[in-house]
C-alpha positions in Angstrom: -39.1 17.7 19.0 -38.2 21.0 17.2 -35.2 21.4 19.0 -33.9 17.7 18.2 -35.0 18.8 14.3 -32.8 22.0 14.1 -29.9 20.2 16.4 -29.7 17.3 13.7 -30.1 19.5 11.0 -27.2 21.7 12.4 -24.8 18.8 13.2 -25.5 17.3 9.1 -24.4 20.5 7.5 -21.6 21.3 9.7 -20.0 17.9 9.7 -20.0 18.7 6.1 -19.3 22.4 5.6 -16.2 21.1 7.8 -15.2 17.6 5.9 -11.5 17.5 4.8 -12.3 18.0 0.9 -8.9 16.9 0.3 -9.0 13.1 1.1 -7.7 11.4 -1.1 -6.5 13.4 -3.4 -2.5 13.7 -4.1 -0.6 16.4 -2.6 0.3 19.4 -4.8 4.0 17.9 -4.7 2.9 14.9 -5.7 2.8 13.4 -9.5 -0.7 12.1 -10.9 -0.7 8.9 -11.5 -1.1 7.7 -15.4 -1.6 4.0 -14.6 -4.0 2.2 -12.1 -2.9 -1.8 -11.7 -5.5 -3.9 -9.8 -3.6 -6.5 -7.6 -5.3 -8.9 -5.5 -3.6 -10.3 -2.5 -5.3 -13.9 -1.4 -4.2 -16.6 0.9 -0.1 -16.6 0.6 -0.7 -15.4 -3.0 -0.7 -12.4 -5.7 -2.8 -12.6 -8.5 0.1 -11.5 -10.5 3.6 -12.5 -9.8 4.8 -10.1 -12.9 4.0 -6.4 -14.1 5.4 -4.2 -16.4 5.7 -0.6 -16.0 7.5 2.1 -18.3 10.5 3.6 -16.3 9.6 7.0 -14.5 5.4 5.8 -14.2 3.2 7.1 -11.3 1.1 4.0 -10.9 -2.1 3.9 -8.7 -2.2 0.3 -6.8 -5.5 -0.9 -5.7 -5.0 -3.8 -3.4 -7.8 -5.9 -2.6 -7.0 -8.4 0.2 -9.4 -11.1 -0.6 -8.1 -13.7 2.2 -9.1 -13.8 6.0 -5.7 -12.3 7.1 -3.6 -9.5 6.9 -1.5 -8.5 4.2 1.2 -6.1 3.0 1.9 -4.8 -0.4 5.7 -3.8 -0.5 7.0 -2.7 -3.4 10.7 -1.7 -3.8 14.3 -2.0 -5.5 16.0 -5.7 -4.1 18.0 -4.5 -1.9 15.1 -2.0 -0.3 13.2 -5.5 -0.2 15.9 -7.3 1.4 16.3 -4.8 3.9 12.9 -4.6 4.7 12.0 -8.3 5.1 15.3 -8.1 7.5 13.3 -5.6 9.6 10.3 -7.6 9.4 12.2 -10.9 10.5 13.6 -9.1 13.6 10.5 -8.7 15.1 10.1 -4.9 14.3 7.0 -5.2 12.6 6.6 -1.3 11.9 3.2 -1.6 10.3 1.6 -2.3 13.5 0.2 -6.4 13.1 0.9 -8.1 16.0 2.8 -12.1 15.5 -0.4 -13.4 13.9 -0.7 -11.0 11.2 -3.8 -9.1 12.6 -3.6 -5.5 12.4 -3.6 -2.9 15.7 -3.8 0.3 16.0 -1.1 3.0 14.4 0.3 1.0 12.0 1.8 2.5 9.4 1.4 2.5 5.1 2.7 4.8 2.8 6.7 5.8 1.7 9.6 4.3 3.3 13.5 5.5 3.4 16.1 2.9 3.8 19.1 4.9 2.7 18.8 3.6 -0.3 15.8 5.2 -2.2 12.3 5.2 -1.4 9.8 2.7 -1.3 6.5 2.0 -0.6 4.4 0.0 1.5 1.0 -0.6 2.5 -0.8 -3.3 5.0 -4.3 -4.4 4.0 -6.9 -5.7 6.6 -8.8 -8.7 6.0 -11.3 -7.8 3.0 -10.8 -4.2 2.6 -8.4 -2.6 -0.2 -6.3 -0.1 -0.1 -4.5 2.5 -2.4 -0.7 2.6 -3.3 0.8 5.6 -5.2 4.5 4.6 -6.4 6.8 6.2 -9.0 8.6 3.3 -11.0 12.5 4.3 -11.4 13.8 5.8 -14.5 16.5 3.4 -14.9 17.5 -0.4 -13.7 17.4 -2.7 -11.4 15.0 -5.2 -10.5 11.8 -4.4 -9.0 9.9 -6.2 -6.0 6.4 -6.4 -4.6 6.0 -8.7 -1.8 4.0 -9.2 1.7 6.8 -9.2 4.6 4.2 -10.2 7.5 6.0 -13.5 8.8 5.9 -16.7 6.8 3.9 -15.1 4.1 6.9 -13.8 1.6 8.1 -17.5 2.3 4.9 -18.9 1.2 5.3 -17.0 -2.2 3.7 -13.8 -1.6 6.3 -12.0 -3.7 6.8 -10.5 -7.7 8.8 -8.6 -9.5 8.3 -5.7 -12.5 10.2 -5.4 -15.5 10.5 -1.6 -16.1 9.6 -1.7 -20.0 9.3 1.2 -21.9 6.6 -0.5 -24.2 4.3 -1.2 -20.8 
């Protein structure tokens, strides 16, 4: 009895002398962001199908995914957007859903390269949220958000931000 005692005493403080203290937090490269939006992602909808953010923001995304399937939160110049819903269409569904939407293992969230400039992208499981860190551009342009999973950007699951400097 001791010995279980001391062995689940051992295992509590060593899982946490060794925890990852970082999690979460932004790299050292990384900007802080200044802004958090709140977006809610429901069944083939957005609860916003407009922001505003002042050119050169780091904005925080929380996306809640308040529906009973898998979403994505894509966010991007239009021709990124295009680009990526080109991909999607093709049956290379990079972030790991299989043709229903449901999520498997390794997909993938987080910045994207498409020549271009960088976007940013993020699948969300079936009431859980997730956590987006994107830098608006300083200039130009129009702006998407938008869920590529198949059928859903065609159901409406898209919006755009205005880059405002008065956001």
């Amino acid at each position: 009895m001791k010995f279980l005692f001391l062995l689940f005493t051992f295992a509590a403080v060593s899982t946490s002398a060794l925890a990852d203290t970082g999690h979460g937090q932004p790299q050292k490269n990384e900007p802080q962001p200044s802004r958090t939006i709140d977006v809610q992602a429901g069944s083939m909808w957005f609860d916003s199908d407009t922001l505003q953010i002042e050119p050169g923001t780091t904005v925080r995304f929380r996306i809640e995914n308040v529906s009973m399937i898998s979403h994505e939160f894509a966010i991007g110049s239009s021709r990124m957007q295009q680009m990526h819903r080109e991909m999607m269409q093709q049956g290379g569904d990079h972030h790991g859903a299989d043709d229903n939407g449901n999520m498997m293992s390794g997909h993938h969230d987080g910045m994207m390269d498409h020549g271009e400039s960088q976007s940013a992208a993020v699948t969300i499981a079936p009431g859980e949220t997730e956590t987006l860190i994107w830098t608006a551009p300083d200039q130009g342009g129009v702006i998407e958000y938008a869920c590529f999973l198949p059928g859903h950007y065609e159901a409406g699951m898209k919006g755009t931000v205005t880059l405002n400097s008065n956001s």
